[in-house]
C-alpha positions in Angstrom: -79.5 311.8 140.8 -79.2 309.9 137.4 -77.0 307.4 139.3 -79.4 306.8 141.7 -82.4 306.0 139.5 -79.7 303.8 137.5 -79.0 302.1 140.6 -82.3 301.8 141.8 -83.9 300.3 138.7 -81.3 297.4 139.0 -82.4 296.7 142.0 -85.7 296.2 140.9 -84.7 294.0 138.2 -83.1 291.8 140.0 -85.4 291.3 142.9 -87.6 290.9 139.9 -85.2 287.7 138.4 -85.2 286.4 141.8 -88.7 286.2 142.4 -89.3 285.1 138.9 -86.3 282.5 139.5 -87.9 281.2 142.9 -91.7 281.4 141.1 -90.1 279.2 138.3 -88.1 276.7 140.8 -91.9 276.4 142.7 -93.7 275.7 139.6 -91.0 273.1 138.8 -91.2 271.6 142.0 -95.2 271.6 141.7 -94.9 270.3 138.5 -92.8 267.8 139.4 -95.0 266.2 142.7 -97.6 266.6 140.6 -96.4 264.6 137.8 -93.6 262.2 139.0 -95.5 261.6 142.7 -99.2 262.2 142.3 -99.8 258.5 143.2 -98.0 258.7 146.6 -99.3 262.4 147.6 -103.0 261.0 146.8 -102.2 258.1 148.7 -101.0 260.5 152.2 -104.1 262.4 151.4 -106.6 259.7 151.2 -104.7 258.2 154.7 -105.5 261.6 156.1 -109.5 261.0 155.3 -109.2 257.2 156.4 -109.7 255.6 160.1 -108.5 251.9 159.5 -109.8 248.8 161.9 -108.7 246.1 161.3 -110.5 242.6 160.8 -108.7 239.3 162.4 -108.5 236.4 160.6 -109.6 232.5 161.1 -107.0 230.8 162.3 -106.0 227.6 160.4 -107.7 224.6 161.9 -105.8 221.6 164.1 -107.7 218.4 162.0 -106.4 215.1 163.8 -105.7 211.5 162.0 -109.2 210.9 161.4 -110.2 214.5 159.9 -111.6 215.6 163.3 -111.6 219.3 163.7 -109.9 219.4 167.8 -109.2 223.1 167.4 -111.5 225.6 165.6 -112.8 229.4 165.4 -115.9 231.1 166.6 -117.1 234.2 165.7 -116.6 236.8 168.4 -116.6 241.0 168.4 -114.5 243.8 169.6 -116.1 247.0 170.8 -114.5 250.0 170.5 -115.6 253.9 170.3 -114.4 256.8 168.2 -114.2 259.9 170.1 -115.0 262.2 167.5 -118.2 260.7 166.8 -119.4 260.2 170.1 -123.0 261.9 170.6 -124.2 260.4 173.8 -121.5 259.8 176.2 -123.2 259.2 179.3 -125.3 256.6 177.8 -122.6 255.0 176.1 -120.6 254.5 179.2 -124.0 252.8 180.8 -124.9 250.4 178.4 -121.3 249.3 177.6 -120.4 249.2 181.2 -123.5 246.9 181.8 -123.4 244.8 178.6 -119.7 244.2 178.7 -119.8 243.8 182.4 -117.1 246.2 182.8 -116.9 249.1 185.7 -118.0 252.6 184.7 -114.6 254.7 185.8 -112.9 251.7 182.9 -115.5 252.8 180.1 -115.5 256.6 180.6 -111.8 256.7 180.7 -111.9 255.0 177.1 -114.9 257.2 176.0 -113.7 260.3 176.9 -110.1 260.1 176.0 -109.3 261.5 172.7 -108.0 259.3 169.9 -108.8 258.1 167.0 -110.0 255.1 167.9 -110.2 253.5 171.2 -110.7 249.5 172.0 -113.0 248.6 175.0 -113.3 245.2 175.1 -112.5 242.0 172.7 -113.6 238.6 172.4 -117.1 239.6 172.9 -119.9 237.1 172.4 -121.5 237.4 169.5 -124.9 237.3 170.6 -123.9 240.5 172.7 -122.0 242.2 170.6 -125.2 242.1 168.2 -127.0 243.7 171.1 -124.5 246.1 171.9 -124.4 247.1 167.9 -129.1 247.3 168.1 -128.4 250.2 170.6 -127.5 252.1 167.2 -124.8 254.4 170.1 -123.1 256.6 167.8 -119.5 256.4 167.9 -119.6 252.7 169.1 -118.5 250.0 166.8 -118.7 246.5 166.5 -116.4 244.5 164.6 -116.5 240.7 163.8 -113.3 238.9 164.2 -112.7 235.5 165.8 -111.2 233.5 168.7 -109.9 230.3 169.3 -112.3 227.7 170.3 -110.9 223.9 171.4 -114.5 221.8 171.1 -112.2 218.8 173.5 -111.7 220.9 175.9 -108.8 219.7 177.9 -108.0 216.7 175.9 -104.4 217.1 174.0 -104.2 220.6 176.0 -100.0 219.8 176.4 -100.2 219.0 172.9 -102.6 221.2 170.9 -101.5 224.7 173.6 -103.2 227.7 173.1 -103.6 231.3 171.8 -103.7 234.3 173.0 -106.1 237.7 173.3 -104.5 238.5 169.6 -105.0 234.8 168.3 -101.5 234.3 168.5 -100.0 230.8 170.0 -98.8 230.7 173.0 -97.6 227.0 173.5 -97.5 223.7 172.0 -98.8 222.8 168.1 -100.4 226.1 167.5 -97.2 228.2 168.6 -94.8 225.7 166.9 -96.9 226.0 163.4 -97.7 229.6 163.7 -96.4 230.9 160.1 -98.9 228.3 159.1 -101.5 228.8 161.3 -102.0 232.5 161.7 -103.6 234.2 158.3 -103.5 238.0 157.3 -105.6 240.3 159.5 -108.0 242.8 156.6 -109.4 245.8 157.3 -111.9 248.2 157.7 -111.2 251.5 155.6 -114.2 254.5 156.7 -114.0 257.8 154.8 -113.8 261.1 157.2 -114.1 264.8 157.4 -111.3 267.2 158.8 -112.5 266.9 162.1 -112.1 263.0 161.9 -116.0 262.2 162.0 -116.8 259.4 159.5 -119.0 260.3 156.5 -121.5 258.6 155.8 -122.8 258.5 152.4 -119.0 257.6 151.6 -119.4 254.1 153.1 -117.1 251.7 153.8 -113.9 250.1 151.8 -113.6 246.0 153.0 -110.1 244.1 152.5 -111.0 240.9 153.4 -108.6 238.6 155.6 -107.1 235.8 154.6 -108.0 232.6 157.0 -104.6 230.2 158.0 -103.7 227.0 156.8 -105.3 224.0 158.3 -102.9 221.8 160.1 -103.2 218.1 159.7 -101.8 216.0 162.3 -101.2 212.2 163.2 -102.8 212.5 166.4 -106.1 210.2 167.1 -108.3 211.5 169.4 -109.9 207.8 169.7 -106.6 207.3 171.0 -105.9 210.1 173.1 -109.5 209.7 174.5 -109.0 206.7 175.7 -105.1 206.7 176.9 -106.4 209.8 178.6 -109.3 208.2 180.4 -106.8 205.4 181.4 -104.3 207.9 182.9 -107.1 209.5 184.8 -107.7 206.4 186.3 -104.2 205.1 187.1 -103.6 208.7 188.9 -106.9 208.5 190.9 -106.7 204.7 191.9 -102.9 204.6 192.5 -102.9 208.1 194.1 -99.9 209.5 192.0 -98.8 212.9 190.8 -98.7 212.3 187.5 -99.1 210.3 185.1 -98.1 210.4 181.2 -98.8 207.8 178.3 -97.2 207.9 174.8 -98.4 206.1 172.0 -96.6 206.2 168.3 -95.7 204.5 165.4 -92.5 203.1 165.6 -91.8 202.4 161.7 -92.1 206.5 160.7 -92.6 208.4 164.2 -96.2 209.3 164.0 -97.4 210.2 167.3 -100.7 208.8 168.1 -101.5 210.0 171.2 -99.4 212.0 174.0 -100.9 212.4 177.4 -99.8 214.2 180.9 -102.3 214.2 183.4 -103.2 216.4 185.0 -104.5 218.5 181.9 -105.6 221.9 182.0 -108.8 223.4 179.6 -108.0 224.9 176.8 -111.1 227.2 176.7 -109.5 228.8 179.8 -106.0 228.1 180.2 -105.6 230.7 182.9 -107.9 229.4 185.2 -105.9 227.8 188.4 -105.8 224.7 189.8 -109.1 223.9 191.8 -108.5 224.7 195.4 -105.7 227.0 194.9 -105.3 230.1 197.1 -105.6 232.8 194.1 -106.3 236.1 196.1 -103.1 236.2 198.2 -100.6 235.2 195.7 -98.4 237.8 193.6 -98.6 237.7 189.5 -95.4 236.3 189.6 -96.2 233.3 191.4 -99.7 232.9 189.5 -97.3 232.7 186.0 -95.2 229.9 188.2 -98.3 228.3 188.6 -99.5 228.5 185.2 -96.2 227.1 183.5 -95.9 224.2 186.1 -100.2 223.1 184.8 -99.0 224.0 181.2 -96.0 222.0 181.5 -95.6 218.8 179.2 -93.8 216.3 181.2 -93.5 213.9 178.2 -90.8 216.2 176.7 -89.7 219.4 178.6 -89.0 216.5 181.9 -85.9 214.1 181.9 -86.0 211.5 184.5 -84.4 208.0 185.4 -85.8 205.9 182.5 -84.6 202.7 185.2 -84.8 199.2 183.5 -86.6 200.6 180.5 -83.4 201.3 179.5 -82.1 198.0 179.2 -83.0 197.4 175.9 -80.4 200.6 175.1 -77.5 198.2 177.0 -78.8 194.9 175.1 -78.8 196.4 171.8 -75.5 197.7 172.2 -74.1 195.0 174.0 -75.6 192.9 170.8 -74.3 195.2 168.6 -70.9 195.4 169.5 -70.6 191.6 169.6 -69.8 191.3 173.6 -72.5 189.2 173.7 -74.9 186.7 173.0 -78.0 185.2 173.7 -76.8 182.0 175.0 -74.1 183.6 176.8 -74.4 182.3 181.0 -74.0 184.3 183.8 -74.8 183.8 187.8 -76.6 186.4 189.5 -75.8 186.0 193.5 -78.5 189.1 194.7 -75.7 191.6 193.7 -72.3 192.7 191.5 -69.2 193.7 193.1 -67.8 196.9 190.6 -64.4 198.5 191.8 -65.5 198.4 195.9 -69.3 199.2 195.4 -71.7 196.8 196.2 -74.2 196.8 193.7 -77.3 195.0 194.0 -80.4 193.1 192.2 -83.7 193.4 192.6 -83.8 190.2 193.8 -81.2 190.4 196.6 -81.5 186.6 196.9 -80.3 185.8 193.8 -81.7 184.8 190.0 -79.0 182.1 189.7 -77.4 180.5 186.5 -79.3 182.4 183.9 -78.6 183.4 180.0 -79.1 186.7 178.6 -82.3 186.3 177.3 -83.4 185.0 180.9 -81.7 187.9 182.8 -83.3 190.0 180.3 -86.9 188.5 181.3 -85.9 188.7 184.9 -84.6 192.3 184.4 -81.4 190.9 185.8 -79.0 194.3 187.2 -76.1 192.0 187.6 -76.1 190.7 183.8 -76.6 194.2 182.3 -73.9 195.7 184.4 -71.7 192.9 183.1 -72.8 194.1 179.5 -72.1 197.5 180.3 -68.8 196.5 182.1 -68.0 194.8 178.7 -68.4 197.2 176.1 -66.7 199.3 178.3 -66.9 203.7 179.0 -65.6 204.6 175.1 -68.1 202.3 173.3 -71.0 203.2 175.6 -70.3 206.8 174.4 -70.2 205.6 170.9 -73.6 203.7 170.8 -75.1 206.9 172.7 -74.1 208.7 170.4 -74.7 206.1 167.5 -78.4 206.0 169.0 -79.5 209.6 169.0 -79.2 210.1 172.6 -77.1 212.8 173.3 -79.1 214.9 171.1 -82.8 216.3 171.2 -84.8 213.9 169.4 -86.7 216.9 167.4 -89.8 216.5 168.1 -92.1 219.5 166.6 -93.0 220.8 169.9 -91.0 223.8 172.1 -89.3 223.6 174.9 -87.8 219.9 174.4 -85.2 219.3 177.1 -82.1 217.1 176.7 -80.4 214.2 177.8 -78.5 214.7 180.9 -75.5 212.5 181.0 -72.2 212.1 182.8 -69.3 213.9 181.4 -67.6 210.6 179.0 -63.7 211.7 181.2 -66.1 211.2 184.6 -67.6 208.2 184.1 -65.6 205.5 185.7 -66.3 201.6 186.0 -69.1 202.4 189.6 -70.9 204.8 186.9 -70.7 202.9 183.7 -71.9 199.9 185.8 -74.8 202.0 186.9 -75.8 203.7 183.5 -76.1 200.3 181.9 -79.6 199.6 184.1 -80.8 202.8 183.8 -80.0 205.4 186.3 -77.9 208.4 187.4 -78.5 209.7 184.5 -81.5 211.5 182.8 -84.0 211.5 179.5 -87.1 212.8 178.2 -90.3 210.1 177.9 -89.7 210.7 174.3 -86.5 210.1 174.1 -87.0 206.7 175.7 -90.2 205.8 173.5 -88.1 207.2 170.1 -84.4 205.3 170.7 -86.6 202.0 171.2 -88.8 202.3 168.0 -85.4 202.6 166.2 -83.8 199.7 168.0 -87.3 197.7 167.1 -88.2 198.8 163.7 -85.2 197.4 162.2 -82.4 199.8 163.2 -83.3 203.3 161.7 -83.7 206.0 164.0 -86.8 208.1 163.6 -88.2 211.7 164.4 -91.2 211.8 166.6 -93.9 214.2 165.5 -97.4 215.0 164.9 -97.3 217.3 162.0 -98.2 215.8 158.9 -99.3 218.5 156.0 -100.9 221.9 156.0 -103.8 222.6 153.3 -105.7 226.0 152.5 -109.5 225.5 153.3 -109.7 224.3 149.6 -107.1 222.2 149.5 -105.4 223.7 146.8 -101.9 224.7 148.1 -100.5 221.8 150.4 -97.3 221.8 152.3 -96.4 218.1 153.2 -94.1 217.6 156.4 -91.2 215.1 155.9 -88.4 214.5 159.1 -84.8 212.9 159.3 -84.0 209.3 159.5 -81.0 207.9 160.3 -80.2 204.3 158.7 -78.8 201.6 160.6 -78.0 202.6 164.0 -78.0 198.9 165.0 -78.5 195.9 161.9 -81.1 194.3 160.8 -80.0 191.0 162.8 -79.8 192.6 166.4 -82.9 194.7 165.9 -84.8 191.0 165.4 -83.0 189.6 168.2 -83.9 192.5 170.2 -87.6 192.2 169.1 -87.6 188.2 170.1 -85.9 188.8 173.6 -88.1 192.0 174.2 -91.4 189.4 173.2 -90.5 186.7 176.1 -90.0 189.1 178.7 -93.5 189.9 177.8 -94.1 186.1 177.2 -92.8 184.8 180.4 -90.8 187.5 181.9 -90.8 190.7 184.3 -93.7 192.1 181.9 -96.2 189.4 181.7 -98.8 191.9 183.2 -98.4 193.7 179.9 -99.3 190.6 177.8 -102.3 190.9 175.5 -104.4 187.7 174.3 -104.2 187.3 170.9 -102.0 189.7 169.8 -97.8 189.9 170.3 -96.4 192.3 172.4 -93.1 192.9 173.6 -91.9 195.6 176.0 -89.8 196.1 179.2 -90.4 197.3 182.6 -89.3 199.4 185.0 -89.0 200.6 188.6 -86.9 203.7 189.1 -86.3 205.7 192.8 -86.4 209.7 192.2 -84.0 212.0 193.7 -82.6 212.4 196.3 -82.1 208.4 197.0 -84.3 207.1 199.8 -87.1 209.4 199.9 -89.6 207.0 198.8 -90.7 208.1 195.8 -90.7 206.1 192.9 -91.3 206.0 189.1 -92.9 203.3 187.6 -92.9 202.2 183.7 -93.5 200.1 180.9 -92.6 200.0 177.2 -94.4 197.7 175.0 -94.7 197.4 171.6 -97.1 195.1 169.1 -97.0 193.3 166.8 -93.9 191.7 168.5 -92.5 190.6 165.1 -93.0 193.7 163.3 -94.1 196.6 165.5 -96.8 199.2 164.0 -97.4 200.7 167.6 -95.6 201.5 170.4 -96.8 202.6 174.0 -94.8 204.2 176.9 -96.9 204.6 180.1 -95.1 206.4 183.4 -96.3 206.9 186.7 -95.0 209.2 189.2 -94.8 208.8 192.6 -97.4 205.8 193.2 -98.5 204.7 196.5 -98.7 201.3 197.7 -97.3 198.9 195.1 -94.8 200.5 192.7 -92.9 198.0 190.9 -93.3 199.0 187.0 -94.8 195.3 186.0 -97.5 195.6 188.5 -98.7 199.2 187.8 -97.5 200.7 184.4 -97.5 197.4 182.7 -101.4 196.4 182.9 -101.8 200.1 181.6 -100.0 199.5 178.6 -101.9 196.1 178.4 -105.4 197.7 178.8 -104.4 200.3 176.2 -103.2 197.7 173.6 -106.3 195.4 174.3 -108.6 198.8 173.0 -107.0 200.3 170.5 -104.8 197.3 168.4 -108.8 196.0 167.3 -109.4 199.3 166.5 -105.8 199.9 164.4 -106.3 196.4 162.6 -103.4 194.2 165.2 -105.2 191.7 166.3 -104.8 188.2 165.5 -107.7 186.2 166.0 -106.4 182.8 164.5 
């Protein structure tokens, strides 16, 4: 019996340790949280009591050349409804369905599903969300935020693009700056009970957003407005698919203006097409649609630059010391290369002729016989040399590249053929940034529009700077290339691109699309002023014209009519 009471009363005593030890190691453990992580327990704890919304922020600001403000905010509101606090459900569902213009199954779905917090509509005018908010609906809340707003509309669309329901960029500028561009969302921090309904004597806690960066650009919408207005107007009178206009500054790359009409509006990028069938097409098509009117032909297009691309094969040619400008040659109507027949423009002949003429008559024979010269392996090297088998880096997405023949395929019939400009392919920005650099004395520049980025006061600026590349052609050819490029202008193939009282040079073009013999054609001009030393350059392409298509009868007296408006405006006009 003793034994048992023995052995019973060390039971108790240990059970008794135990719970002591297990009391103590609990305390510890209290102590410890209490002590070492009150901060982050308080923290979880006030999260449990806290509904968060939160607040978008203004989106940096597109400011053009001139401090114009071509893409902006307005203030707009998103509705949502907390289910917890809901009071008056039915009426909810009626005035939100009839303000918001939105059907009643969509609202009560969202009204009577249980979350914390459920969104029913954003972008909302603010006029209406005020009206919505002077219901007083319990449970319904209106928040301020903001959406993009383009006051131009659809002018610069390819350039500027757009953002989307979460003010994020979608395309062009405001995608490629968006680190800049976007700002820190804030929030909305409401106080609630355990059952999740806000208290209201507890108010509310703000965090404020942070707006973007403006972004400052070289683009002139004088410019823009009126190469637009002139594209228009080539497309409508010459009845062609498209038509696209470049205008930049050849010394650093600045681009002025970029236009591809048709445009789209950038207030509502989704919208179609006029006239296009939208009820029996599939989403997937409808997205086909929309990339081909948000397309930028200017750089996500190649096509056969034609003769433009001459003044690649002169300053090469130049370059490389196979020839001159009094160099002769005889021009028959064609050029026998290997057994192809190749012929001029003018199938009856230009005749005895020097370079600089059968530059002015945009001679095929003469610049085959340049080609033909410097031969397949020193072609490849001034491609190279020139910046052409790379992208030329321009700051907007989707750039496409050169599409060239392999350097082991191309025999004497396709050398003879790249050297006046086709079968082979480029970007319109290619073309317009490997001539500045032939022009501005040899360096090869990076087109762009981005010039700085600035916080709304100013205070922390981020200026943009891009690569240049010295002396891709000398000094010496670069001037030659300037005075031969002036005379065809002067007294040449582009004397419809000739502007009294001011010196332009430039080069013209008349290109046949693929497949040969379907009748479609590609006219274009290049011109450049002051001829001696250029401070603008203009590239104007038209697709697919009808009736006359030869590039010094339509694209050249674009080019003309564009320099005769904006070089007075620029300061390029000489008046002596």
């Amino acid at each position: 019996m003793i034994k048992n009471k023995t052995y019973n009363r060390k039971k108790i005593v240990t059970v008794f340790f135990l719970c002591f030890a297990v009391f103590a190691a609990l305390m510890g453990r209290l102590f410890y949280l209490m002590v070492f992580h009150s901060d982050y327990y308080m923290e979880k704890a006030k999260q449990l009591h806290e509904r968060e919304r939160s607040i978008k922020a203004a989106r940096g600001r597109i400011i053009d050349a001139n401090g114009t403000v071509i893409a902006d905010n307005k203030t707009v509101c998103t509705i949502s409804v907390i289910h917890s606090q809901i009071k008056e459900p039915d009426k909810i569902v009626e005035v939100l369905s009839r303000e918001l213009e939105l059907s009643e199954d969509y609202v009560r779905k969202r009204v009577e599903k249980y979350s914390s917090i459920e969104r029913i509509k954003s972008n909302v005018d603010k006029e209406k969300g005020d009206a919505i908010r002077a219901y007083n609906l319990a449970g319904v809340k209106v928040d301020e935020d903001y959406k993009r707003y383009y006051p131009y509309d659809s002018l610069a669309s390819k350039v500027l693009g757009f953002t989307g329901g979460d003010n994020q960029g979608i395309i062009g500028l405001e995608v490629k700056y968006e680190e800049y561009l976007k700002g820190q969302e804030g929030t909305i921090l409401t106080i609630t009970d355990a059952r999740g309904i806000e208290i209201d004597e507890a108010g509310e806690e703000r965090i404020e957003p942070v707006p973007g960066n403006d972004l400052y650009i070289s683009l002139d919408m004088n410019i823009q407005s009126y190469a637009t207005q002139l594209a228009k107007q080539t497309m409508e009178t010459k009845e062609a698919e498209r038509v696209s206009i470049i205008v930049m500054n050849p010394q650093n790359g600045e681009i002025m203006a970029m236009v591809d009409v048709p445009e789209f509006d950038l207030n509502h990028p989704y919208d179609l097409p006029e006239g296009t069938d939208t009820e029996n097409i599939s989403e997937e098509k409808k997205q086909e649609l929309l990339n081909a009117v948000w397309r930028n032909g200017c750089i996500n297009d190649t096509y056969e630059p034609g003769s433009t691309f001459k003044v690649i094969t002169a300053a090469a040619g130049l370059e490389e010391g196979v020839v001159t400008v009094e160099d002769r040659f005889s021009c028959p109507g064609y050029i026998m290369v290997e057994d192809r027949r190749i012929r001029c423009h003018k199938t009856s002949g230009h005749g005895a002729e020097n370079f600089v003429e059968g530059t002015m008559n945009s001679c095929n024979p003469v610049f085959i016989t340049v080609g033909l010269r410097l031969g397949v392996d020193n072609y490849y090297k001034y491609f190279k040399q020139f910046g052409l088998l790379e992208k030329t880096g321009v700051d907007l997405p989707g750039e496409a590249g050169t599409i060239m023949h392999r350097k082991e395929d191309m025999k004497a019939v396709e050398l003879a053929t790249v050297s006046f400009g086709q079968s082979f392919q480029i970007t319109p920005i290619q073309l317009a940034a490997t001539v500045s650099s032939i022009i501005n004395g040899g360096r090869r520049i990076t087109p762009h529009f981005a010039v700085m980025t600035a916080d709304r006061e100013e205070k922390q600026m981020k200026s943009f700077t891009y690569p240049v590349t010295k002396s891709i052609v000398s000094e010496e050819t670069s001037a030659t290339m300037r005075m031969i490029l002036e005379q065809v202008v002067a007294a040449g193939s582009g004397k419809n691109g000739h502007v009294e009282g001011a010196r332009v040079g430039g080069k013209t073009a008349t290109s046949q699309t693929l497949p040969r013999g379907s009748g479609r054609y590609i006219a274009s001009f290049v011109g450049f002023a002051p001829a001696d030393n250029p401070k603008v350059l203009a590239l104007a392409i038209i697709h697919n014209p009808q009736g006359v298509y030869y590039g010094g009868q339509v694209a050249a007296p674009v080019v003309r009519q564009l320099f005769e408006n904006i070089l007075p405006y620029l300061g390029e006009m000489d008046y002596n």
